[in-house]
N, C-alpha and C positions, 0 to 999 in steps of 0.2 A: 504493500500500500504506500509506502514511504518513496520507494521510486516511482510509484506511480502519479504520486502528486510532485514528485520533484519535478520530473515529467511534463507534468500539465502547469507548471507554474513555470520550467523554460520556454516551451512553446508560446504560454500566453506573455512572457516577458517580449522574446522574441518578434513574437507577432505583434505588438505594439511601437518596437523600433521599427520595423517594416514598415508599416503603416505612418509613422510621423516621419518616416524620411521622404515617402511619398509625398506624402502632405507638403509638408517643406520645399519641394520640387517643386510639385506643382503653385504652389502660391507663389514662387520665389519668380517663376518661369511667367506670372500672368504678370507679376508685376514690374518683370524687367520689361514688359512690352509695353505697360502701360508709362511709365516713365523713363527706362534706359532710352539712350539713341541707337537708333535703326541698324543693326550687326547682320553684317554679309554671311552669315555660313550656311556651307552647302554640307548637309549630311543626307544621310540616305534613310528612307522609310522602315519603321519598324512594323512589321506586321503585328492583328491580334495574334495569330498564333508564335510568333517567334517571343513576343512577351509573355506569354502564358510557358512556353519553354525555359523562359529565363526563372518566371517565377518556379516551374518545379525542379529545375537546378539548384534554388536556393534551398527549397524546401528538404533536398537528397542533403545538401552541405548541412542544415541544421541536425538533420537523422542521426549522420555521419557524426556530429559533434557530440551527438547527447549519448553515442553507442561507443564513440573512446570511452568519453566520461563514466559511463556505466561498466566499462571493460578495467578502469582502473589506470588508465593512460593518465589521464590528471582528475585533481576532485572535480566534483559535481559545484564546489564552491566557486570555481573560475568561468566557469558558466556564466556567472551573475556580475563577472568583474565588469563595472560601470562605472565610468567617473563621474556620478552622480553632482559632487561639489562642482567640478569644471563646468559639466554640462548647467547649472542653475545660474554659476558666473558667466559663462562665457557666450552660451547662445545666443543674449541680444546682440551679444559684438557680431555675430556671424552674418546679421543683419544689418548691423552698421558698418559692415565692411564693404554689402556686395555692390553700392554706388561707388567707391572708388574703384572694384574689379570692374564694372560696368561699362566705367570712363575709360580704363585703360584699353580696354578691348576695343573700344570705338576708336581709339587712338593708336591701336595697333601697337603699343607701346609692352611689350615684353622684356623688357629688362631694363625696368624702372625701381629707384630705392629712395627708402627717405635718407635727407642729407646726413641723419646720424650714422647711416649703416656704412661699415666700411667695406668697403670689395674687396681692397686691394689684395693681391697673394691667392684669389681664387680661382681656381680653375674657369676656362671661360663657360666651357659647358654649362657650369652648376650656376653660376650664375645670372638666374632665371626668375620669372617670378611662371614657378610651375604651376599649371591647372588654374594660373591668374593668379595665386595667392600674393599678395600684399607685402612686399620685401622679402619674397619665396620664403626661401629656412632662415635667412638671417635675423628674424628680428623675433622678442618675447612675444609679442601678440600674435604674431605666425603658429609658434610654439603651441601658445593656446589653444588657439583655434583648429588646429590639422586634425585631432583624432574625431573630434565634434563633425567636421568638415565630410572628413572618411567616410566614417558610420552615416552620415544623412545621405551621401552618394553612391553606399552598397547597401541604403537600405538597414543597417543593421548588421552585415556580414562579415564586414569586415574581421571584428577580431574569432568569428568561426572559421574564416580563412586563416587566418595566423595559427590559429593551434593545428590546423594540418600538417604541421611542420612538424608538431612534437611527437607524433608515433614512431615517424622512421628517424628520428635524432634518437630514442631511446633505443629502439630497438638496435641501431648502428652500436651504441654504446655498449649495448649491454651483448650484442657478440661480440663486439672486438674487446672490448676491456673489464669483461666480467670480475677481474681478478682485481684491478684497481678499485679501491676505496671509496665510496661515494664523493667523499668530501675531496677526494684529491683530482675530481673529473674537474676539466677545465673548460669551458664552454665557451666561442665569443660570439657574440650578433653584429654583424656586419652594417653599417650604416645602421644601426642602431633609432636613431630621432629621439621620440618622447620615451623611448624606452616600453611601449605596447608590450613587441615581442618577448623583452627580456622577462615582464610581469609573466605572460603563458609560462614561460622556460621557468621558472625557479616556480611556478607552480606543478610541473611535471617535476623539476629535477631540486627537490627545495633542498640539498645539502652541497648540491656542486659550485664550484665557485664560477661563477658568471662576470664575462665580460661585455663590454659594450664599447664601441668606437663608433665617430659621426665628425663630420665637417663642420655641423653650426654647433658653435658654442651654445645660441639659444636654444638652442632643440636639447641638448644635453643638460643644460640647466632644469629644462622642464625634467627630462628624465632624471635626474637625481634626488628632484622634489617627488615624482608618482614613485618610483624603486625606493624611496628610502622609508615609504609608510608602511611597506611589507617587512615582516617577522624577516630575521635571520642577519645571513649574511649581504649588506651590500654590495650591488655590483660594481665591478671598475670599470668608469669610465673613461676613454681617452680622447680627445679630438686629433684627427687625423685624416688623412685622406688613404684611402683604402687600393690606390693604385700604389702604397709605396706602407703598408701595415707594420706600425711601430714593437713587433712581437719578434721573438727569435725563431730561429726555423724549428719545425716539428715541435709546435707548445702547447696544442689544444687536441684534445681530443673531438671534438665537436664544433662546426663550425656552421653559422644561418646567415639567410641573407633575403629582406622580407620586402617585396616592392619596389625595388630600387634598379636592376638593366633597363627597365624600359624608360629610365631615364639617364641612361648613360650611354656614349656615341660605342659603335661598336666596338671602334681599336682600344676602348678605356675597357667595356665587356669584358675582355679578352686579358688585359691584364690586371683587373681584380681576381679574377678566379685563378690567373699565377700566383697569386700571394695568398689568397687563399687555401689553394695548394701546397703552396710553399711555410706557413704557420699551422698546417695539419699535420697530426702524426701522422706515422705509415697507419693503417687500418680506419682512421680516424673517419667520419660522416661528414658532408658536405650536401648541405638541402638550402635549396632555394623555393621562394616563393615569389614570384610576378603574373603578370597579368595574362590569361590566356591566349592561345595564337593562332593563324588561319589555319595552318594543315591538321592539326588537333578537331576544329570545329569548325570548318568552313560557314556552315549555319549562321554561324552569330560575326561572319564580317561586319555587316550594318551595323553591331554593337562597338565592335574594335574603331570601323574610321569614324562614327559619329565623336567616338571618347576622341581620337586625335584631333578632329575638326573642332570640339565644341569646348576643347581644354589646352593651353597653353605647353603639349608635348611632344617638343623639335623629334623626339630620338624614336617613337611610342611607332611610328608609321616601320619603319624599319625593323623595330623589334621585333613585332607583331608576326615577320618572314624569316626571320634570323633562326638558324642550327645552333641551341644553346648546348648542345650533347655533343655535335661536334668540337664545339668550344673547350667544351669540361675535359674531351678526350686531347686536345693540343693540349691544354693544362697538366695532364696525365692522370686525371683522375680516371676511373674504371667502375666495373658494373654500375651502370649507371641505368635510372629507370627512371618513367615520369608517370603523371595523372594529371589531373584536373580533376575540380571542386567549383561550382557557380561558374564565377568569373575569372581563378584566378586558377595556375601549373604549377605543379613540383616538380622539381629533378632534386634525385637522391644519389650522390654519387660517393665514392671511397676511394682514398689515398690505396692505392697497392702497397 
């Protein structure tokens, strides 16, 4: 009885993010017509039934979510993980953001910052204002706003996408280094941000010591404040850039990387997963999570370029074609396998 209501209070939790991320959309969508200025994009028609596909994909990703949980993959507690406090601060800002995103986009102006932010020393790529957001990563109210942002744009799914990562992380773990100590497993998340993924990870893995690395300082600042209300040990954080990984070779046994290719130019692709490779043990797991891609799902193209048309993502058109398994195999990782979950792919692959 006890799972069974735990059950019907995910679902109705669930199903209520769903539903106000819709909402949000939609009001957000009637009122950038009634007052934004008149925006040129050309995306392609969504059918009822490719949305009705979309919604029973999400519906498989929550089943998915609630049968780890019930298999003992992570509690039933992180289910419910919500930033309640953020979400009550910070929602009006999400609204009193989208007239300056509104403007920018009529002004085609994608790599715009306020005068405090500093660039200098950043890669050009990264410095973006991605999916329109408001001094991209660099700035605290960025910070704020992104996982609020996420969650209203997947509907809710977002962090049931993230924990797809933690079954084949443990399960990597636990063949290859059975023998090693809980507390002496070393973990890191790769472009880490507000620190989301790291929360899932020390809730599957809550004695290993957990890393995190990211470019914005702000984004890390938020993550030190959400990782540091959790029991245990806190994570390290580093700021760094993940084409050049501040770690010595073969240090981690575990290694994630959650959202992030489809915003990086190929040739950069290509050398984060050398370093990533190259900060993994021999045996070690290597799982990524980004956005779904056409030969996977051809069905949901109109989903893929409407997201590159109607969001500020120079790299996302490319990704979308891109052999990420070829990649991981020039890196030299091995048995590699993938999936899909909604909207979003995994590749799981291991140092030889």
């Amino acid at each position: 009885m006890t799972d069974t209501l735990t059950k019907l209070a995910y679902q109705t939790f669930q199903q209520g993010k769903s539903y106000f991320g819709f909402t949000h959309k939609t009001l957000s969508a009637r009122l950038a017509k009634l007052i934004a200025p008149p925006r040129e994009v050309k995306t392609q028609p969504i059918s009822p039934e490719l949305l009705q596909k979309g919604q029973q994909r999400l519906d498989e990703l929550l089943e998915t979510d609630w049968q780890d949980a019930e298999n003992g993959v992570y509690p039933a507690s992180l289910l419910f993980d919500h930033p309640w406090e953020d979400f009550f601060r910070y929602y009006p800002l999400v609204w009193l953001d989208l007239p300056k995103i509104w403007d920018r986009v009529s002004r085609k102006q994608y790599q715009e910052f306020s005068p405090d932010i500093d660039t200098e020393g950043y890669p050009s790529y990264y410095v973006q204002n991605f999916h329109h957001q408001t001094d991209g990563y660099l700035s605290d109210e960025s910070a704020s706003l992104y996982d609020l942002q996420v969650e209203l744009l997947f509907n809710g799914g977002a962090d049931p996408m993230r924990r797809r990562i933690l079954a084949p992380l443990k399960r990597g773990l636990s063949d290859a280094f059975a023998d090693v100590p809980p507390r002496q497993i070393r973990v890191l998340d790769v472009a880490t941000g507000t620190g989301r993924t790291l929360r899932q990870i020390r809730g599957a893995l809550p004695k290993a010591s957990l890393y995190g690395m990211d470019l914005s300082p702000a984004y890390l600042r938020k993550a030190n404040q959400l990782l540091s209300e959790l029991p245990g040990e806190l994570p390290q954080l580093c700021q760094a850039n993940a084409e050049n990984l501040p770690y010595q070779d073969n240090y981690f046994h575990g290694v994630t990387c959650v959202f992030t290719f489809h915003e990086l130019p190929p040739e950069v692709r290509q050398r984060v997963m050398e370093e990533c490779y190259r900060v993994l043990q021999p045996g070690g797991t290597f799982v990524i999570c980004d956005s779904i891609q056409v030969f996977d799902l051809p069905e949901f193209e109109p989903f893929m370029e409407n997201f590159s048309a109607m969001f500020h993502e120079p790299y996302h058109r490319h990704y979308i074609t891109d052999d990420l398994v070829a990649r991981l195999e020039n890196a030299g990782f091995a048995e590699i396998a993938t999936e899909n979950h909604f909207m979003s792919k995994y590749w799981v692959a291991r140092k030889p």
